[in-house]
N, C-alpha and C positions, 0 to 999 in steps of 0.2 A: 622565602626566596631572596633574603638581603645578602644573604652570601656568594650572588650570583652580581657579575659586573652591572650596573643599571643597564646598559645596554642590551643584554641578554634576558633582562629579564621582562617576561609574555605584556604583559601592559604597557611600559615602556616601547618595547620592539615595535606593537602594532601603533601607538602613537607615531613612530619616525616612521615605521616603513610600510606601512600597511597590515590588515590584517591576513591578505592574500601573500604575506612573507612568514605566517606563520605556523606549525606544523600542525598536525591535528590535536596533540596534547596540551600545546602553548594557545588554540583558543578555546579548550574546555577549562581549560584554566584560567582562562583571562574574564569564564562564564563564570566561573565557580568564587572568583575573587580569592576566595581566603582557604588554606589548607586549615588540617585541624595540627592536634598535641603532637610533634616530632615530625609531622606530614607535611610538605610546602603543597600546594594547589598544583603546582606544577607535577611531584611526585604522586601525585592522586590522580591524575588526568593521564599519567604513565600506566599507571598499576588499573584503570578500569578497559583503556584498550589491551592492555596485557591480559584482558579473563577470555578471550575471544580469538583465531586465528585471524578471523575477517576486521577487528580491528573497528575500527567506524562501524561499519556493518552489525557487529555483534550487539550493539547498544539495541538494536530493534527488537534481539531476542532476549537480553534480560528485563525482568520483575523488578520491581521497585526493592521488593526482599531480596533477593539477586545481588540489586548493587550497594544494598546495606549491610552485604558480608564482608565485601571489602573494606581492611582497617583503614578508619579514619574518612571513612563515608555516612553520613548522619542520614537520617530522614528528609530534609530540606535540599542536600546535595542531590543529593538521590533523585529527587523531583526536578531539579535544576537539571539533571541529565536525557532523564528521559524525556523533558520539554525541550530539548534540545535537538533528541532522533526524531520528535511529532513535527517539530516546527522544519528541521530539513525536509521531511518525507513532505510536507503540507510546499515549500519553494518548490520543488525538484517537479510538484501537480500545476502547482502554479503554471510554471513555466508556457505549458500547453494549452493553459484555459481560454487565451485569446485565440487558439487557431486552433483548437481541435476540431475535426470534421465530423460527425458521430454517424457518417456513412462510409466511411473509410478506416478498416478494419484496422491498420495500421496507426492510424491516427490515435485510436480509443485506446489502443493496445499501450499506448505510449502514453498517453496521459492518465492508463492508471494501473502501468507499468510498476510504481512503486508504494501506491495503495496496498495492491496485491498479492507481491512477490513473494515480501516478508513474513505472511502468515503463515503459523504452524498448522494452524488447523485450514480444511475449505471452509472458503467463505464464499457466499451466494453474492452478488451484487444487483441491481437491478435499478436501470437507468432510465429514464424517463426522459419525453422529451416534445416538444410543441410543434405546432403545425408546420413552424420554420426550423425544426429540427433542430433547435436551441436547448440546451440541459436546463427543469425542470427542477429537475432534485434528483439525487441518487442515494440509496439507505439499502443495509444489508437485512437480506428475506433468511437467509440462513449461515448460521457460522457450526460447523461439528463438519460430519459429512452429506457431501452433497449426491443425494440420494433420490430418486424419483418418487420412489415408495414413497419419501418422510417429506415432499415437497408439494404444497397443493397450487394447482394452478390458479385456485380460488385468493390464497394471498397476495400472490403479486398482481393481480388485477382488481382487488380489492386498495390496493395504494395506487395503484394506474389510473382506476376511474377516481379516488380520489383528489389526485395532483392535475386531472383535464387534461392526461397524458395521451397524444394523438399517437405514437409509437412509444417503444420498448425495445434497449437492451440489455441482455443479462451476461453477465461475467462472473464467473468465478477460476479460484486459483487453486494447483496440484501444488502440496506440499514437494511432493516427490522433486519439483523443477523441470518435470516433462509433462508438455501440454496437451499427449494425446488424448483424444475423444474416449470415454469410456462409454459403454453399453447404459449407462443410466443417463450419462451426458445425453446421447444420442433421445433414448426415453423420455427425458425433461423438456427436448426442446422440442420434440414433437410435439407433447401436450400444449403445451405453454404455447406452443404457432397454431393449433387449433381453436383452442380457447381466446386465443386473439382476436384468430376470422370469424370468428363469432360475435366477438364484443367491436369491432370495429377499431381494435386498437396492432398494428403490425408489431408483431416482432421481428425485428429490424438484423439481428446477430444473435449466437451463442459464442461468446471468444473466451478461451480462456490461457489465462496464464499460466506459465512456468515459470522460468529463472531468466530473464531476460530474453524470452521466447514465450510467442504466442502462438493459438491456432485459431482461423476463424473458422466455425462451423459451416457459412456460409459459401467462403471461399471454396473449402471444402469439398463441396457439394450435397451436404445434407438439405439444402435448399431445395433439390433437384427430383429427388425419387428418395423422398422419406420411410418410404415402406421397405426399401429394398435394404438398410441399413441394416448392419447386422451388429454396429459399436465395435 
């Protein structure tokens, strides 16, 4: 990049003006340090939001082999990138950790709003949580599809009694980006709410995500007349 005024150019610029003056390619770049043979860092930070229409976004959905097709992206770069979509998606949860409510549907929805969104495939979630309904731990019971049939309500209370989890709840995400209920949704969280009242541990929600859209089970009303449910 010496061919660019100092002033212009990504390390420089975030030195005088901050990094919040700089565009999305000027601080993948400023990550990346150094371009490779004919490639400035700058030009490489161009051409890996260029494989995506979403831009930033699209970094979530490529592979490390993905971004190793792009000329003049090594294996090391490669890794500096994707550390880069893990470490925003991991601020963006932060953000919420001090005030999330984990009784307020809304609240959960948003603090793992972007856990979620991003997966191609469904993924199971399963939140845990203490007598002052404080998060415990949260680890994924299932990632393919989420399926009642292929889902035992043995597992996830097998990690509940575990972690001395006094409540449970479970989220999962619709690749599609629409959060309706399906007929196995509905199926899973019946089991899963029985198998609770049994062991003493509530399930608290079934929410799942979409594309910046959630649905709480609860809200819902499958809380209400579970039998009547048709999914």
């Amino acid at each position: 990049m010496k061919h660019l005024p100092k002033e212009e150019r990504p390390y420089e610029k975030c030195l005088t003006w901050g990094a919040e003056r700089l565009s999305d390619a000027e601080l993948i770049a400023v990550i990346l340090r150094t371009g490779s043979k004919g490639v400035s860092a700058l030009e490489l930070s161009r051409n890996v939001l260029a494989q995506d229409k979403k831009g930033l976004l699209g970094i979530y959905h490529m592979s490390i082999s993905d971004l190793q097709k792009i000329h003049g992206l090594g294996k090391v770069k490669a890794l500096q990138i994707k550390c880069i979509a893990e470490l925003s998606r991991r601020i963006a949860r932060a953000r919420f950790s001090e005030t999330v409510s984990f009784h307020d549907p809304a609240s959960v929805s948003s603090y793992y709003m972007e856990t979620l969104r991003h997966e191609e495939q469904e993924v199971l979630l399963l939140v845990m949580l203490n007598s002052k309904g404080k998060l415990i731990r949260d680890e994924v019971i299932s990632k393919g599809t989420v399926r009642a049939s292929l889902i035992s309500p043995r597992e996830i209370f097998i990690e509940a009694v575990r972690h001395q989890a006094v409540s449970i709840l479970l989220l999962h995400n619709h690749p599609s980006g629409i959060p309706d209920p399906s007929r196995d949704d509905v199926l899973l969280t019946e089991r899963v709410r029985a198998a609770g009242a049994m062991l003493g541990i509530e399930l608290l929600d079934h929410i799942i995500i979409g594309d910046r859209q959630a649905v709480s089970m609860r809200e819902q009303g499958f809380w209400l007349e579970p039998s009547k449910n048709k999914g």
